[in-house]
C-alpha positions as CSV (number, residue, x, y, z in Angstrom):
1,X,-45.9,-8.4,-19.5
2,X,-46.7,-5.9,-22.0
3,X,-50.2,-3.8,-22.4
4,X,-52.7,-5.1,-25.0
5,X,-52.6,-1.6,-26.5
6,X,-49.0,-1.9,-27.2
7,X,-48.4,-2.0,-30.8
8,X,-47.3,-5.1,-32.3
9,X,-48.2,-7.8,-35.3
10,X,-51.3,-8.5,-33.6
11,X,-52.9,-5.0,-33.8
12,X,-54.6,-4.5,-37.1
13,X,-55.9,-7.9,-36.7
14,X,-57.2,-6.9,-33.4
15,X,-58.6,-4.2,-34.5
16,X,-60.4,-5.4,-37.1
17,X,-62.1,-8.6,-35.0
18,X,-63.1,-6.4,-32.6
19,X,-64.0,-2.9,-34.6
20,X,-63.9,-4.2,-38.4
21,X,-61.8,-1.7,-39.1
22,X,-59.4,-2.4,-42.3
23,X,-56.5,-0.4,-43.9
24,X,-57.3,2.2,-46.7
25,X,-55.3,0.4,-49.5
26,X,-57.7,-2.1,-50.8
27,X,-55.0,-4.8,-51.4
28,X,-54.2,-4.5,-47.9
29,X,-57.3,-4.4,-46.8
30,X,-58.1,-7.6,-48.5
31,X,-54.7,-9.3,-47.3
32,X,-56.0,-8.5,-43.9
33,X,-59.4,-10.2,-43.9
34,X,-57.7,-13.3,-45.2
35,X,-55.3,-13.3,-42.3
36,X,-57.8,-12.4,-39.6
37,X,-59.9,-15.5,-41.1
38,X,-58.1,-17.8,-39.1
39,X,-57.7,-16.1,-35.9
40,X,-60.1,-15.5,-33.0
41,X,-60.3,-13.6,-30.1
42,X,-61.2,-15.2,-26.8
43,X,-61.3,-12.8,-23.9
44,X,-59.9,-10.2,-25.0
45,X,-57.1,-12.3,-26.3
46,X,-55.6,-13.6,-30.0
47,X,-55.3,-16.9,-31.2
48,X,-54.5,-18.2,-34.2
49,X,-56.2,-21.6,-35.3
50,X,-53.8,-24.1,-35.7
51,X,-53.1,-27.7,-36.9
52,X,-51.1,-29.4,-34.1
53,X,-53.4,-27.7,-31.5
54,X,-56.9,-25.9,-32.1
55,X,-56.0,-22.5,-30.9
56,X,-52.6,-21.1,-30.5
57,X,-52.0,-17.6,-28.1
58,X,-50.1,-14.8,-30.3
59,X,-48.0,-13.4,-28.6
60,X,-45.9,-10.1,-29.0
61,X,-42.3,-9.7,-29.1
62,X,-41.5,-9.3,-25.8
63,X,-44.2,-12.0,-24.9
64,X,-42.3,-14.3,-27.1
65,X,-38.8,-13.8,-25.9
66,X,-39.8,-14.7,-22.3
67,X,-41.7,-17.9,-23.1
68,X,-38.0,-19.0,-25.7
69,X,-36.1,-18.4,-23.1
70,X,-38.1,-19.9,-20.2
71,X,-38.6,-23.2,-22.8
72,X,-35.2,-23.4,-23.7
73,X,-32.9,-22.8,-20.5
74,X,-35.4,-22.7,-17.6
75,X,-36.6,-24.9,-15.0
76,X,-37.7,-27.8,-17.6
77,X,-35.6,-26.2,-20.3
78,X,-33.3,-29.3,-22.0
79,X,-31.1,-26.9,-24.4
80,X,-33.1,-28.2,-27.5
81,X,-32.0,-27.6,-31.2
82,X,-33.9,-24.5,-33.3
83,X,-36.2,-27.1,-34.6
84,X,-37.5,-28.6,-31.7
85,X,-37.7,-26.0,-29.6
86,X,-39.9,-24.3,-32.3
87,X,-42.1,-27.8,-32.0
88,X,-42.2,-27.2,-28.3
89,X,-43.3,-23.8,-28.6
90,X,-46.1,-25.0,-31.0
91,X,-47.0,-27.8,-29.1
92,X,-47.6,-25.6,-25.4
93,X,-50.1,-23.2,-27.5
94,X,-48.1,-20.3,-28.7
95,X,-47.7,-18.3,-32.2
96,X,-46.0,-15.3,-33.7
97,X,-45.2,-15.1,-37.0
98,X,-41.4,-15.7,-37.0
99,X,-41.3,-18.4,-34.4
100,X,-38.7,-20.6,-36.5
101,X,-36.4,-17.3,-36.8
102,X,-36.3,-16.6,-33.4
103,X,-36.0,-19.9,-31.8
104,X,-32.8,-20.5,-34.7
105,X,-31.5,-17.1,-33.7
106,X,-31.6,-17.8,-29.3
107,X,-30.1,-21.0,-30.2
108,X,-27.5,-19.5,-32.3
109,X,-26.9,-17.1,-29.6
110,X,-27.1,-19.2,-26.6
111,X,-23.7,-19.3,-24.6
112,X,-23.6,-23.3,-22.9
113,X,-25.7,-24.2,-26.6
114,X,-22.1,-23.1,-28.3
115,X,-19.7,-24.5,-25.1
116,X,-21.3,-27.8,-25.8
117,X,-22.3,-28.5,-29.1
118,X,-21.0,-31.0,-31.0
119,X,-17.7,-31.1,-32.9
120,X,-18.5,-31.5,-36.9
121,X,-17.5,-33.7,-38.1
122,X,-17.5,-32.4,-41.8
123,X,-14.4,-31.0,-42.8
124,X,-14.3,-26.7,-42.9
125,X,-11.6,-26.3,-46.0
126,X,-10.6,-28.2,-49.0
127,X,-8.2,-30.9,-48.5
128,X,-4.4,-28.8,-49.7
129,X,-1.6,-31.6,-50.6
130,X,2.0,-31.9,-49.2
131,X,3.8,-32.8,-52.4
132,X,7.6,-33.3,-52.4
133,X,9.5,-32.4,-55.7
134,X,12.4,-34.5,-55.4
135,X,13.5,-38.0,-52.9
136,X,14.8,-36.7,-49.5
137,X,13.6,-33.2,-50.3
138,X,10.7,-33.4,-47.3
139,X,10.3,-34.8,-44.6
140,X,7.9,-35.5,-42.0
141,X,8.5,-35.7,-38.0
142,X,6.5,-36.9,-35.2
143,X,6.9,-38.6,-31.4
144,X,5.2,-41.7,-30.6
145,X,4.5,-42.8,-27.2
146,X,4.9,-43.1,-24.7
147,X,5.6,-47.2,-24.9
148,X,6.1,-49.9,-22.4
149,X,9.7,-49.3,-20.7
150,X,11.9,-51.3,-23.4
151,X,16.0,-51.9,-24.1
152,X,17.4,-48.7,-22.4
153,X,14.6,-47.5,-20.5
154,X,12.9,-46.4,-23.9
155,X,9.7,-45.4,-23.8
156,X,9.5,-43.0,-26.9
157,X,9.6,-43.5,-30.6
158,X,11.4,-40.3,-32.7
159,X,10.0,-41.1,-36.5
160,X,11.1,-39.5,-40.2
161,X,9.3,-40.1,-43.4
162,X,10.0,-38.8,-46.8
163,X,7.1,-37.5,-49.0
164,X,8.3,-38.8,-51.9
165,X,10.0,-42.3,-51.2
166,X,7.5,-43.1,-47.8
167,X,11.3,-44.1,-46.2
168,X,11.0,-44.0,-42.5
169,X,13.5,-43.9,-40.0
170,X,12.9,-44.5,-36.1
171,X,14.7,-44.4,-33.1
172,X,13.6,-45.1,-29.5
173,X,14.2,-42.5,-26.6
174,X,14.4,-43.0,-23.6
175,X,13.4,-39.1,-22.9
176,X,12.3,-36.7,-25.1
177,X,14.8,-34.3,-24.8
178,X,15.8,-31.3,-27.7
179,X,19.0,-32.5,-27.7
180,X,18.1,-35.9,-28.5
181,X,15.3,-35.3,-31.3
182,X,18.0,-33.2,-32.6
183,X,20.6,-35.6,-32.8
184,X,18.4,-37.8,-34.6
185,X,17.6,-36.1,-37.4
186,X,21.4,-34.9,-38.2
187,X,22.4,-38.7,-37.7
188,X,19.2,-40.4,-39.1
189,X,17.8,-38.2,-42.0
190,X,21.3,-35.3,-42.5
191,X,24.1,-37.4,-42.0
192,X,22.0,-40.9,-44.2
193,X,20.8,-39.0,-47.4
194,X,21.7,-35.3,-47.4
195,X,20.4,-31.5,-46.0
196,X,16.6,-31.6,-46.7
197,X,14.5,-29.1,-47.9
198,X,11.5,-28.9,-46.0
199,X,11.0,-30.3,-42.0
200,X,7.5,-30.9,-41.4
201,X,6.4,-31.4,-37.0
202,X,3.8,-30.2,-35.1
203,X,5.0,-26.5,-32.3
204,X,6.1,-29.3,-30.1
205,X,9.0,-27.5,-28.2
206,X,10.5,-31.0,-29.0
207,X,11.2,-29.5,-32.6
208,X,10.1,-25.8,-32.0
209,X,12.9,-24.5,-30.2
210,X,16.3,-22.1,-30.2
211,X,18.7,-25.0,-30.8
212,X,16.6,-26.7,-33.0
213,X,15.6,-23.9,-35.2
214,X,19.4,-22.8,-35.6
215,X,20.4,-26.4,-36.9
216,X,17.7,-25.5,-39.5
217,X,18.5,-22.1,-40.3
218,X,22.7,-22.9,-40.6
219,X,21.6,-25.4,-43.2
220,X,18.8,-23.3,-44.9
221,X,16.3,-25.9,-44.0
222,X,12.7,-24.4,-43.8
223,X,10.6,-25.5,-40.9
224,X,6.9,-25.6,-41.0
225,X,4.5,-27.0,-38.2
226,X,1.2,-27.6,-38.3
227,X,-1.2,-26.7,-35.5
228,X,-1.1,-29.1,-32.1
229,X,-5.3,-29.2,-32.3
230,X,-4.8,-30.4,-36.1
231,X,-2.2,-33.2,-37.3
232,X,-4.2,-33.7,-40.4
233,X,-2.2,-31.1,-41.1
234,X,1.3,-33.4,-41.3
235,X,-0.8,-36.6,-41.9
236,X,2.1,-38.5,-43.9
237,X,3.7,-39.0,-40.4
238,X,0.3,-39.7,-38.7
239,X,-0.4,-42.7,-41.7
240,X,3.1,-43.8,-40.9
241,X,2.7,-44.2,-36.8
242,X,-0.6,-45.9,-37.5
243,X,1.2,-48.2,-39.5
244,X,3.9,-49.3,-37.4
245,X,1.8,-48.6,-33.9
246,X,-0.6,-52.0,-35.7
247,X,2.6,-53.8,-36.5
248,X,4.3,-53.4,-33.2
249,X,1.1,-54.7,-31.2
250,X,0.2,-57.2,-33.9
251,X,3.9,-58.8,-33.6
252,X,4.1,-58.4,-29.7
253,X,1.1,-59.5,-28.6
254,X,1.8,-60.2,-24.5
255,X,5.6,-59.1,-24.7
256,X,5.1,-55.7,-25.0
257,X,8.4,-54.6,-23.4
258,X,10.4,-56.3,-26.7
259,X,9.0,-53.1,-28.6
260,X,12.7,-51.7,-29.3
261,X,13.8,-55.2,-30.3
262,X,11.4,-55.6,-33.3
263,X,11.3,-52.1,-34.6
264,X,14.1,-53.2,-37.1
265,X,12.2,-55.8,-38.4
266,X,8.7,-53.9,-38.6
267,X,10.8,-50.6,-40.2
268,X,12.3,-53.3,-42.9
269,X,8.7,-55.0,-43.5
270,X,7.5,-51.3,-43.8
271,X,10.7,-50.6,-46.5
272,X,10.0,-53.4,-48.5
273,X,6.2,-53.3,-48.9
274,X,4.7,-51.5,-51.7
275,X,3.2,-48.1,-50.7
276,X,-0.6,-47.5,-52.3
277,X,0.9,-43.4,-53.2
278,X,4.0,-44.3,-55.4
279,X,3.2,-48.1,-56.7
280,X,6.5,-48.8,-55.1
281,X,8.4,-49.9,-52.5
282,X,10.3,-46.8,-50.3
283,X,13.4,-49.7,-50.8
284,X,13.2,-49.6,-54.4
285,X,12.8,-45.7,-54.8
286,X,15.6,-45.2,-52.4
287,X,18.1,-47.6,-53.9
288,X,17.0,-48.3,-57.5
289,X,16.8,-52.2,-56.7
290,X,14.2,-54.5,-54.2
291,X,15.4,-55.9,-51.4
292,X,16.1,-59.8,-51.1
293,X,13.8,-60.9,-48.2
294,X,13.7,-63.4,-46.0
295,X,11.4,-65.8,-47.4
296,X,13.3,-66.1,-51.5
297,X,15.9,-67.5,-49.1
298,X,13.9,-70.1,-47.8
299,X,12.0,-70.4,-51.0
300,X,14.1,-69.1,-54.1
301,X,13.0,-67.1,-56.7
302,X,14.3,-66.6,-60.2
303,X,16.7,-64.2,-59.3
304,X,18.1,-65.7,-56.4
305,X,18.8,-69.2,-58.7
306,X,20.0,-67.6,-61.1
307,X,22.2,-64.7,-59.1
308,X,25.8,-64.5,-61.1
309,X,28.3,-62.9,-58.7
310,X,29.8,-61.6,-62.4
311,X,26.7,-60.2,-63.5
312,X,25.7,-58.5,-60.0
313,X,27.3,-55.2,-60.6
314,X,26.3,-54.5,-63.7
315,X,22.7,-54.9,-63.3
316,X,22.6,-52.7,-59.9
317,X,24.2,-50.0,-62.1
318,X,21.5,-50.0,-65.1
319,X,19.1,-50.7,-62.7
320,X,20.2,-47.5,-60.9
321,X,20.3,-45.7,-64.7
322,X,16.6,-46.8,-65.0
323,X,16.1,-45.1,-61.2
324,X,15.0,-41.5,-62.5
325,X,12.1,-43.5,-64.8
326,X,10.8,-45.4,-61.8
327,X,11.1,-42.4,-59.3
328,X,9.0,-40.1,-62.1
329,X,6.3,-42.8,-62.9
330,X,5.9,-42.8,-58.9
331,X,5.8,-38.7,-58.9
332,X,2.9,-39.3,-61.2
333,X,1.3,-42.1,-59.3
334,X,1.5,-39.8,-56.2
335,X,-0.5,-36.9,-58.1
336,X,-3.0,-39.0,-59.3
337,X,-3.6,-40.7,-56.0
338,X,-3.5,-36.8,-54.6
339,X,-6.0,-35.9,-56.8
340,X,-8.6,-38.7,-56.6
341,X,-8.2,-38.5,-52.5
342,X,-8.7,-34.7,-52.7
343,X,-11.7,-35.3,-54.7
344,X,-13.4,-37.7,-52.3
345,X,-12.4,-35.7,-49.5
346,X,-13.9,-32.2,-51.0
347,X,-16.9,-34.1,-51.6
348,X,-17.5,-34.0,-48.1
349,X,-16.2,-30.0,-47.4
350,X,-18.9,-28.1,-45.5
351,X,-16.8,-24.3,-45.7
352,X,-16.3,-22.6,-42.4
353,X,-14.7,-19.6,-42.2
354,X,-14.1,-16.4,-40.4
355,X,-13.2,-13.1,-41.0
356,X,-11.0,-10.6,-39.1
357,X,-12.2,-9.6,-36.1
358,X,-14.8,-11.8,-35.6
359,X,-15.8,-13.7,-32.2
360,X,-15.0,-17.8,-31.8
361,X,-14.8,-21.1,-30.1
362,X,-12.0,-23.1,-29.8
363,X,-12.3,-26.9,-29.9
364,X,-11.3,-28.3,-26.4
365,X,-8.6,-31.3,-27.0
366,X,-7.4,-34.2,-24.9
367,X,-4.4,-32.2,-23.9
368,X,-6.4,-29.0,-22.7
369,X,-8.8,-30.5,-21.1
370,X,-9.9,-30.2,-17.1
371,X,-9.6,-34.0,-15.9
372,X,-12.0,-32.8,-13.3
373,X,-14.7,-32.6,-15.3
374,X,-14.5,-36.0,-17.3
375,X,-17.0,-36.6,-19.9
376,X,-19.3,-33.7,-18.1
377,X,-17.0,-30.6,-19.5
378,X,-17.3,-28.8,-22.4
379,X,-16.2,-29.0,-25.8
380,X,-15.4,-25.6,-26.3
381,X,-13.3,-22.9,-25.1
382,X,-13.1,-19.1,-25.6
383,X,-14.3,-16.9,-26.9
384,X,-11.3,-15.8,-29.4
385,X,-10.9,-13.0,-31.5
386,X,-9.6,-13.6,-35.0
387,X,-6.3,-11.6,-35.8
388,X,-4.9,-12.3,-38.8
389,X,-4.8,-16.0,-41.4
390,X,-2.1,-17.0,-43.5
391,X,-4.6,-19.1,-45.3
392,X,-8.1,-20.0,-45.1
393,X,-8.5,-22.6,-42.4
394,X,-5.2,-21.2,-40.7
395,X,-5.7,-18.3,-37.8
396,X,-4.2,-16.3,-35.4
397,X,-6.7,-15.5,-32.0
398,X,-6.3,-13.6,-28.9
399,X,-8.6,-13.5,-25.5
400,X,-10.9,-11.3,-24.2
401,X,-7.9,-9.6,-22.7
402,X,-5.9,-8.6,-25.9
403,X,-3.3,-11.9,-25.1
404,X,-2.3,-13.8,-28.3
405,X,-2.8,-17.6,-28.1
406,X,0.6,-19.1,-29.0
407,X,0.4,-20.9,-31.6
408,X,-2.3,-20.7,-35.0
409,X,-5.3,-22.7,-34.8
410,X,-6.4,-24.4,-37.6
411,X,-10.4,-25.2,-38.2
C-alpha cells in the first residue's frame, strides 16, 4: 500500500481538512471548499459522504487498482460487467473520482472477460446485395448433409441456385468427393443452361481446389467464396437449403431413408412456387411458360379445358417473346425487395471495425471447437493481428507467431 504522503487526488483536500490550507487562485480555492464539503477524515483517513452508504474510503490509484482487480477476478470475483462492478465497488465503501472509467477500462482489458463474452448479436456492417444481371449468369453452391443413408448409399445433397431465376438443381452423393461436386456442376448447371458468370461457395476444398479452380479458369468463370465462419455471406443458397431441408422432413416424416426418392418432387414443388424476390415462379422465368401441375389434372383449369393441340405452339412462342418483359419486371421486383430488406437489416447495424494492425478475437464456431470442453469453453479464439481487408467487414489475420490464418474472416 502506498504512503499517505504520496501525492494523489486526495491531497489538497487532505490538506485543507487537516491544515485549511487552500490554493492561491481564488476560483480554485473556492472549488476546493465545495469539494472538501462533503468529505471527512476519520483517523487519519478520507471519505467521501455518499448516497448508497454513509461514508465511502478514497482511495489512490494504486489503492484502486488492487481493490478492481481483487473484486473483479479474485477469490469472490464473478467477472461482472463495467457497470456492476462499479456498483460493487460502491457498495463495499470505496471512492475515487473515475471509478466508472476504470472499472469500464479493466473490463475492457480483462483477457477470460474477452474469451468469453458474448457473441453480438447486432450485425457489424451494412447488409451488401448479390445481384445477378442476367438468368443463369450466377450461381450459388452449397453441401447439405449429411442425411440418413438413402438410394445409393447417399448421404449428401450437392445444391445450385440462380440469383436471378431462384432455379435450383440438386443431386445426392454418396461422398463428397472434388471429382464428384465437379461433375455436377458441368452436368447440372454447364452442360443445362450455359458457362456462368459468377460461382458463388464457401473455401470448402469441396469447391476450392486445383481441379476445380482450372474448370473455372478454362471457362473464364470467376469464383468467389465467402468466409466458412460467415454463410450470410452466400445466403441465397442458405434460404434455399432451409427450404428444401423443411420440405424433405415435412414430406418424410418416419421414412427418413426415402430422402433421394422425393427430392424430385420437393425440387418441382420448389420450381413451381412463386418466389417472394422476383413475383414469379423460377419455372416461368426459366421457360417463359408455368408448369401444368398435378392437381389442374385432377381438377381442370381453363387452360387445360380449353388446350388446342393447334394453338399450343404458337402461344409457347409469344409467350416466350413476352419472356424479356416478365424477366425485367422480376429484375425490378428483386431490387426493390433488396432494398426494402437492406433497409430493415441496416436498421439494426451496430459498426465494428478494425484497422491494420490492430489486435482481435475470433469467434469460435461449431467446427473449431474443443468437444472436450462442451458448453464450458470459450467463445473466442486468438488473439489475431489484422493484415490487410478487401472490404470493410472482410479481413486477413495472422497469430502471435507471424502465421497467416488461411482463409479471410468476415465480422
Amino acid at each position: 500500500m502506498p504512503s499517505k504522503d504520496n501525492v494523489s487526488w486526495m491531497s489538497p483536500i487532505v490538506r485543507y481538512l487537516k491544515e485549511g490550507r487552500l490554493p492561491t487562485d481564488k476560483m480554485e480555492a473556492r472549488k476546493l471548499r465545495i469539494r472538501a464539503s462533503h468529505f471527512q477524515l476519520l483517523d487519519g483517513i478520507l471519505y467521501k459522504m455518499g448516497f448508497s452508504r454513509p461514508h465511502l474510503r478514497c482511495l489512490s490509484p494504486e489503492e484502486a487498482n488492487y481493490v478492481i482487480r481483487e473484486v473483479h477476478e479474485g477469490i469472490c470475483g464473478n467477472h461482472s460487467g463495467a457497470r456492476a462492478l462499479a456498483h460493487k465497488l460502491t457498495r463495499a465503501g470505496y471512492y475515487w473520482p473515475s471509478l466508472l472509467h476504470d472499472a469500464a477500462q479493466y473490463v475492457k482489458t480483462c483477457d477470460k472477460c474477452q474469451r468469453f463474452a458474448n457473441i453480438p448479436r447486432a450485425p457489424p456492417e451494412e447488409i451488401t446485395p448479390m445481384t445477378s444481371p442476367w438468368p443463369f449468369s450466377q450461381w450459388g453452391l452449397d453441401i447439405m448433409g449429411p442425411f440418413p443413408v438413402g438410394t445409393k448409399q447417399a448421404k449428401f445433397l450437392v445444391v445450385a441456385i440462380d440469383y436471378f431465376t431462384k432455379w435450383v438443381e440438386a443431386e445426392p452423393l454418396a461422398t463428397i468427393t472434388e471429382k464428384n461436386v465437379k461433375n455436377f456442376v458441368w452436368k447440372g448447371v454447364i452442360c443445362r443452361f450455359g458457362i456462368p458468370r459468377v460461382l458463388v461457395s464457401d473455401n470448402g476444398k469441396q469447391f476450392d481446389n486445383g481441379p476445380f479452380r482450372d474448370l473455372c479458369a478454362q471457362l473464364n468463370i470467376k469464383n468467389h467464396y465467402s468466409s466458412p465462419r460467415h454463410p450470410q455471406a452466400n445466403g441465397q443458397v442458405e434460404v434455399t437449403n432451409r427450404t428444401l431441408l423443411k420440405q424433405i422432413k415435412t414430406r418424410l416424416e418416419g421414412a427418413k431413408g426415402l430422402w433421394v426418392e422425393e427430392l424430385p418432387s420437393i425440387l418441382w414443388a420448389y420450381r413451381t412456387t412463386v418466389r417472394v424476390p422476383t413475383g414469379e415462379t423460377p419455372f416461368k422465368l426459366t421457360f417463359g411458360t408455368e408448369a401444368v401441375i398435378p392437381v389442374e389434372i385432377g381438377l381442370t383449369t381453363l387452360r387445360t379445358t380449353f388446350h388446342k393441340e393447334e394453338e399450343n405452339e404458337g402461344q409457347l412462342r409469344l409467350n416466350l417473346d413476352l419472356l424479356d418483359e416478365t424477366r425485367d419486371k422480376a429484375a425490378r421486383r428483386i431490387t426493390l425487395y433488396q432494398e426494402k430488406m437492406a433497409k430493415y437489416y441496416n436498421t439494426k447495424v451496430k459498426l465494428r471495425r478494425f484497422e491494420i494492425g490492430d489486435w482481435v478475437l475470433r469467434k469460435i464456431t461449431q467446427a473449431t471447437k474443443d468437444p472436450s470442453q462442451g458448453k464450458l469453453g470459450p467463445n473466442w479464439e486468438g488473439p489475431y493481428k489484422v493484415m490487410q481487408y478487401y472490404r470493410r467487414g472482410t479481413y486477413h489475420l495472422e497469430d502471435r507467431h507471424g502465421k497467416k490464418l488461411p482463409s479471410s474472416l468476415e465480422c
